[in-house]
VMD Tcl script that draws the C-alpha trace (Angstrom):
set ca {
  {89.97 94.81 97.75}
  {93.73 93.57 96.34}
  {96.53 95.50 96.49}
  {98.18 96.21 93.24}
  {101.56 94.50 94.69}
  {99.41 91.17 95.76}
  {98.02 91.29 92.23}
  {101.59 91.70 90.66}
  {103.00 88.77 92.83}
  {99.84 87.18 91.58}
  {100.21 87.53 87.93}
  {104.02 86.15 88.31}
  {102.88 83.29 90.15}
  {100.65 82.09 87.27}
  {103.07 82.99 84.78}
  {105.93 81.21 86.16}
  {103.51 77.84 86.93}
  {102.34 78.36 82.96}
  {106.25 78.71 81.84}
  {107.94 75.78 83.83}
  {111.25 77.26 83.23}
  {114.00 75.20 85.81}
  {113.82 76.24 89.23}
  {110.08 77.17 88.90}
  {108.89 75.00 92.37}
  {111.01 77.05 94.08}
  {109.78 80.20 92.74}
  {106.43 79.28 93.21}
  {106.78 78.98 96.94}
  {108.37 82.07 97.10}
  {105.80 83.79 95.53}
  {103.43 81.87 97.74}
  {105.06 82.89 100.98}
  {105.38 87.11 99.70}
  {101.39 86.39 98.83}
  {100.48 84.93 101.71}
  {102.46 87.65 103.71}
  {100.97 90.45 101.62}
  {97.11 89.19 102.38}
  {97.93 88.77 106.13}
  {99.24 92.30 106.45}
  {96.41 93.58 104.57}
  {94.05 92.15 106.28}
  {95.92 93.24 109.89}
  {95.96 96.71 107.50}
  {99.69 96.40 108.90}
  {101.55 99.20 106.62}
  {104.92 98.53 105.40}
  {107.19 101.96 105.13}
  {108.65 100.31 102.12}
  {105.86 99.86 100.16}
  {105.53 103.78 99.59}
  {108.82 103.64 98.17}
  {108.69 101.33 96.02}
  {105.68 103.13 94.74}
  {107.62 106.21 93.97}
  {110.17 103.88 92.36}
  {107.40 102.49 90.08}
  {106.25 106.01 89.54}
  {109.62 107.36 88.76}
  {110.36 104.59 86.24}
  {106.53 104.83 84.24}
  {107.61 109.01 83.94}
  {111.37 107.98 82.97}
  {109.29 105.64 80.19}
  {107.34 108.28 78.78}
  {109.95 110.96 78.71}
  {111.85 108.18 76.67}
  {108.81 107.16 73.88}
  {107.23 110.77 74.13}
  {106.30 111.58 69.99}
  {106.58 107.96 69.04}
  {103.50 106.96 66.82}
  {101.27 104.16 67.76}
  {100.00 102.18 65.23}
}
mol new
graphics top color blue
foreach p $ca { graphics top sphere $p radius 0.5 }
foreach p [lrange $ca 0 end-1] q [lrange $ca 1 end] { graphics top cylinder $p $q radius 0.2 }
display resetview
């Protein structure tokens, strides 16, 4: 099973090798390095204290959003 963060890292890695902005082989091997550390802790099932908070943060922010569009109509 992958994570939710390797998936995230995941998605940004395609989108940034789709986009080609400037700078973008850089960014790619960042994102390759976080992935590649992300799948090696996994599979060690090494936990990382700061993942739970950044969870909460995530949390925290997807309440904040629906405190702030509560009532608005979706067409």
């Amino acid at each position: 099973m992958v994570g939710h963060e390797i998936q995230t890292d995941l998605k940004k890695f395609m989108s940034e090798y789709e986009n080609k902005l400037p700078g973008y082989q850089q960014v790619l091997g960042a994102l390759a390095i976080t992935v590649t550390h992300q799948i090696i802790r996994s599979i060690l099932k090494i936990v990382n204290k700061a993942d739970f908070i950044i969870e909460k943060l995530e949390i925290e922010r997807t309440v904040n959003y629906m405190y702030q569009h509560f009532g608005e109509k979706q067409l």
